[in-house]
C-alpha positions in Angstrom: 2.8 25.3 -0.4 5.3 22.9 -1.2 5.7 21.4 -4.8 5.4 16.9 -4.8 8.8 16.7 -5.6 9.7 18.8 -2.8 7.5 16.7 -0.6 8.7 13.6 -1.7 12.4 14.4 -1.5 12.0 15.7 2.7 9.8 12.1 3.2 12.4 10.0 1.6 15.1 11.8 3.6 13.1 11.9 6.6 12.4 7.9 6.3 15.5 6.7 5.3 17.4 8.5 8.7 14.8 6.2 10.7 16.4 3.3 13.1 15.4 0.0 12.8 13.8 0.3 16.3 11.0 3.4 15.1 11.0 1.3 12.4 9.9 -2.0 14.3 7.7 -0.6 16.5 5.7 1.4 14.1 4.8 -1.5 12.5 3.4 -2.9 15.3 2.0 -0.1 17.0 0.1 0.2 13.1 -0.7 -3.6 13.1 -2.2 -3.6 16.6 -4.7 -0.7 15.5 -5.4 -2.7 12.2 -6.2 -5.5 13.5 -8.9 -3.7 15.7 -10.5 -2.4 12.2 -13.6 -3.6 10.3 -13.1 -3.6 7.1 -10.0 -5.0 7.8 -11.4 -8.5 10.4 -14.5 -8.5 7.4 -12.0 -8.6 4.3 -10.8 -12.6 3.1 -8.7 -11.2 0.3 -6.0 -8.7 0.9 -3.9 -7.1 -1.0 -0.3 -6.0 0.0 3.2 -4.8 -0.4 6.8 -5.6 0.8 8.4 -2.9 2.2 11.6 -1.3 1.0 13.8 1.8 1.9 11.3 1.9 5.5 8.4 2.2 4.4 6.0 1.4 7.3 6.1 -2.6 7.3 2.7 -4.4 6.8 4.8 -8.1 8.1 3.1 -8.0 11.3 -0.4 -6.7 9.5 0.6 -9.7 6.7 1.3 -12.4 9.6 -2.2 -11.3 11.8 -4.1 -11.7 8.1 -2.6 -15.6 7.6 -3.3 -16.2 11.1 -6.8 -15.0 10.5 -7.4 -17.8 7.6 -6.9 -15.0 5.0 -5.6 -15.0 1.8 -2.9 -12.9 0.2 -1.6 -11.1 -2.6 1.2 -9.2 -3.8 1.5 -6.8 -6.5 4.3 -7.4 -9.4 5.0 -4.8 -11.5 5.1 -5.2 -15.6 7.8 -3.6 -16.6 6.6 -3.9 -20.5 3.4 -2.5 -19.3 1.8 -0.2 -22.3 0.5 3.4 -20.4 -3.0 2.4 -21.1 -2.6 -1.6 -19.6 -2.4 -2.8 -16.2 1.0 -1.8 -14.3 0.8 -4.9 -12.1 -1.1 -8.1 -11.3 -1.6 -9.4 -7.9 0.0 -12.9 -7.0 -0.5 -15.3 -3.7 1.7 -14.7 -1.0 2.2 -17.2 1.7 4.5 -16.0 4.6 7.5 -18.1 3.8 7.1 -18.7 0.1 10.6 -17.8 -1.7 11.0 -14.2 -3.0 13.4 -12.1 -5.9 13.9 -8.8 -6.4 12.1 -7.3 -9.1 13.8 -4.2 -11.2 12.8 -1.8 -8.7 14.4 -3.7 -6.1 10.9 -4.6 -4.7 10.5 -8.6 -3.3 7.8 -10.4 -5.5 6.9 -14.4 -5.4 9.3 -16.0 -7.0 7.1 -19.0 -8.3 4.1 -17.5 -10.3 3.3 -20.8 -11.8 -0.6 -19.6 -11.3 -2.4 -16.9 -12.8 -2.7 -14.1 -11.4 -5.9 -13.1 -8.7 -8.2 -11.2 -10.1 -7.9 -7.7 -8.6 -11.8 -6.8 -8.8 -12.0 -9.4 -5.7 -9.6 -7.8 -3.4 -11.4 -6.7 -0.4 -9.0 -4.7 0.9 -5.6 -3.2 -0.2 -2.6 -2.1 2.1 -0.6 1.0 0.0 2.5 2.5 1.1 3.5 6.0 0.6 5.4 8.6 1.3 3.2 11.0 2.3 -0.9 11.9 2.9 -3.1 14.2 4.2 -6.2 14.2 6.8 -8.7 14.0 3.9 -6.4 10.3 3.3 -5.1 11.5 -0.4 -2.0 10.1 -1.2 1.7 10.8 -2.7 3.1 7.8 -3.7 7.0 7.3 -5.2 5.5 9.5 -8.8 5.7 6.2 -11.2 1.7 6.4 -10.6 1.1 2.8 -10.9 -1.0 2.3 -7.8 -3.6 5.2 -9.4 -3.4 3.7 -12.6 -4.4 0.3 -11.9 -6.7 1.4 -9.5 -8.4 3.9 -12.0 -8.4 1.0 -14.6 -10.1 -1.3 -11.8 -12.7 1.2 -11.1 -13.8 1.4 -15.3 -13.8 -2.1 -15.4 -15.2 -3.0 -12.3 -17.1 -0.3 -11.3 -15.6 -0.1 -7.8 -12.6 -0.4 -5.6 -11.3 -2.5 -3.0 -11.0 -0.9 0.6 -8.0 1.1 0.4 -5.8 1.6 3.6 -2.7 3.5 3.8 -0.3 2.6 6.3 2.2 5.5 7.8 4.4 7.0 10.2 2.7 10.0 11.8 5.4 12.5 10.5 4.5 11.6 6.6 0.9 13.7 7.4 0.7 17.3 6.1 -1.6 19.8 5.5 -2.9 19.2 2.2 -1.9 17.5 -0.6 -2.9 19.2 -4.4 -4.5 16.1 -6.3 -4.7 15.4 -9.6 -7.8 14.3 -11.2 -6.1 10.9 -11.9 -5.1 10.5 -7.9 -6.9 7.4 -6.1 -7.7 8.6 -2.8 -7.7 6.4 -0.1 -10.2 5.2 2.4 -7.8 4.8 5.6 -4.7 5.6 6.6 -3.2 4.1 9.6 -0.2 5.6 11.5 1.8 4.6 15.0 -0.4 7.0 16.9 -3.7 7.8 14.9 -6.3 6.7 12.3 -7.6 9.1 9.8 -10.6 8.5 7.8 -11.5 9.7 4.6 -14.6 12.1 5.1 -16.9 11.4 1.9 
């Protein structure tokens, strides 16, 4: 059994010797089995991510969704963020609409003049990570905001949006070890399969 730092080390290694090529046509081999799902043509607010250091990149999944009439948000992280408050907010994203970097290096709106969308009406969320299993648990980058604002979500809220991970095949292995504060997910998507979560 390998340890999650172990694991996360090999992915990031893994990822990061990717071409730009795999890396384009993952994403739309991912995007054109998206788009074919339910909860995904049913959801009008999505939640998403930009990608960084190739991650599987939602843009084509993100471009389908505006084209679709739906409506967008990002996550921005709070970097002042007490352990017991919400990591991040989710902000509109409009294809187009100017971006900065944020202190991880992540792209966030740049204009925030609005508040921020209430994350207990996001139909669906796309999460990147860096690697899952079949039973769709997840290891994320270890800072454990994702699980933390989605366990504060599900307190306050009483559920969770639809959660889909989005992948590249070789990021699946046997079994992932989860804590009792992990967020499973309900999806995850990869270039050649989809794997759902098995209640």
């Amino acid at each position: 059994m390998f340890y999650k730092p172990e694991i996360r080390n090999r992915m990031q290694k893994w990822r990061k010797a990717l071409g730009q090529i795999s890396v384009t046509q993952a994403a739309q081999a991912v995007a054109a089995q998206v788009v074919q799902i339910r909860e995904f043509l049913e959801a009008q607010h999505l939640g998403g991510y930009l990608a960084i250091e190739n991650e599987l990149d939602p843009m084509p999944i993100i471009q389908s969704a505006q084209n679709l009439k739906k409506k967008l948000y990002l996550p921005v992280i709070n970097p002042a963020a007490a352990e017991e408050s919400e990591p991040f907010q989710f902000y509109a994203y409009t294809v187009g609409d100017p971006l900065q970097k944020d202190l991880h290096g992540i792209s966030v709106p740049a204009h925030r003049s609005q508040s921020p969308f209430n994350m207990a009406q996001i139909d669906l969320i796309l999460l990147p990570l860096l690697a899952f299993d079949s039973q769709c648990n997840r290891l994320g980058r270890g800072a454990g905001h994702y699980d933390r604002a989605l366990n504060n979500l599900k307190r306050r809220a009483g559920r969770l949006p639809y959660l889909m991970g989005l992948a590249y095949e070789f990021q699946k292995i046997p079994q992932i070890v989860a804590d009792k504060w992990d967020v499973p997910m309900d999806i995850v998507v990869t270039e050649e399969n989809v794997y759902r979560r098995i209640s």
